[in-house]
N, C-alpha and C positions, 0 to 999 in steps of 0.2 A: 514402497510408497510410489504412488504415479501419480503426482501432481495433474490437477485440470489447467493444463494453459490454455490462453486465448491465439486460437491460432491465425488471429487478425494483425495479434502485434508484437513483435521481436522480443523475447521472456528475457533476454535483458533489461526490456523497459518497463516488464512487470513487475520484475525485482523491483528495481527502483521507487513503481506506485505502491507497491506491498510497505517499501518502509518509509516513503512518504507518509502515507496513509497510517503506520505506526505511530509518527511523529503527532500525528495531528491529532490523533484520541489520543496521546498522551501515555501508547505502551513505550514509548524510547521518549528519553527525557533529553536534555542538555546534557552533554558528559558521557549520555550511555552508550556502552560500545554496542555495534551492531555487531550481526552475529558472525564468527568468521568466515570468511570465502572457503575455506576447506568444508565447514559444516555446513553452509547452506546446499553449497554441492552437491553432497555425500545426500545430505537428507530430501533434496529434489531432482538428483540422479539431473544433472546437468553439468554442463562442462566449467570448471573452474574459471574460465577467462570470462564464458557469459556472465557469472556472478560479481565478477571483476570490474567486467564494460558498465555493469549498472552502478556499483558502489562510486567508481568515476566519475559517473554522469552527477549523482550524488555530490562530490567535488568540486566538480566544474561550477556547482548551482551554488556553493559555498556551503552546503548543508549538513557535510559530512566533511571530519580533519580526519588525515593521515597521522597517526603519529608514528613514525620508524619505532619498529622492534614489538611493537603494542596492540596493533589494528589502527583498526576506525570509529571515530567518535562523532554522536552529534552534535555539530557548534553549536556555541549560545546563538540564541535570539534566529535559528532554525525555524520553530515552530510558529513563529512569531510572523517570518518571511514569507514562510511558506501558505500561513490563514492568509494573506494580503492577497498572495498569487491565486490561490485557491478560490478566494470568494470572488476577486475579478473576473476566471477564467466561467466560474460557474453565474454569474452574472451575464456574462457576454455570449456563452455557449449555450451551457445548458437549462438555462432558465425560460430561454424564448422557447423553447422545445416543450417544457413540460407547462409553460402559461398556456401554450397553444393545446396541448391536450385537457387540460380544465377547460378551455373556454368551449373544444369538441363534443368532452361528455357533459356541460352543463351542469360541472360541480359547484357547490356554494361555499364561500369560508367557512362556513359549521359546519358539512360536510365533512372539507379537508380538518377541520381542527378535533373533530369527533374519533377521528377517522388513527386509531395506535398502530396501526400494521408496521412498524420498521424494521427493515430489513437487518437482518446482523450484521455484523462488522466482522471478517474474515481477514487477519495478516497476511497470512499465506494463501498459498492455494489450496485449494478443498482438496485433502487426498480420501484415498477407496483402500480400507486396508483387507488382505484376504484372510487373514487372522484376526478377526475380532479378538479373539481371549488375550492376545501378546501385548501386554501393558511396559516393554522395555523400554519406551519410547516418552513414558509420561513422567 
């Protein structure tokens, strides 16, 4: 498996958007353990601590409990935190960016509302396998 990182920003803090962004479409729930730091590793071929620094950062933000002996869970009212933070950042950020490209190409609301193209929603990163047939993995 060779994972696509973004080589703009430390796969530490991609980890961490990978399972932010689980949290928020709702594949990790409240309670749900994330997946362990051995397996995320193993299966992104990256160094264990990287995997480590992200699930912390995770911590830090209160969104993810340790529990000794067990892993790592996500706290209640996580996802709850996290749409708050989300919709601000995307309000403050990313929203002036993409108003401003509507108002360049001279799109219309019925346009935009006509308009079904959405992008998938990807956990992880997009891996390239050289084995198509090898299904050990599913």
């Amino acid at each position: 498996m060779d994972p696509q990182w973004d080589d703009s920003m430390p796969i530490y803090r991609q980890l961490r958007d990978r399972v932010v962004a689980m949290i928020l479409e709702g594949a990790l729930k409240e309670g749900d353990p994330l997946p362990s730091v051995r397996n995320v590793a193993a299966d992104f071929r990256v160094n264990p601590l990287t995997v480590l620094k992200g699930y912390q950062q995770l911590v830090d933000e209160q969104l993810v409990e340790k529990r000794r002996g067990l892993g790592m869970f996500v706290s209640t009212g996580a996802r709850k935190a996290l749409m708050k933070d989300e919709r601000q950042r995307f309000l403050e950020d990313e929203w002036p960016k993409v108003q401003a490209t509507i108002q360049r190409l001279g799109l219309s609301a019925s346009e935009l509302l006509k308009s079904d193209t959405a992008a998938p929603a990807a956990p992880w990163p997009t891996t390239h396998r050289q084995d198509k047939d090898d299904d050990s993995s599913s």
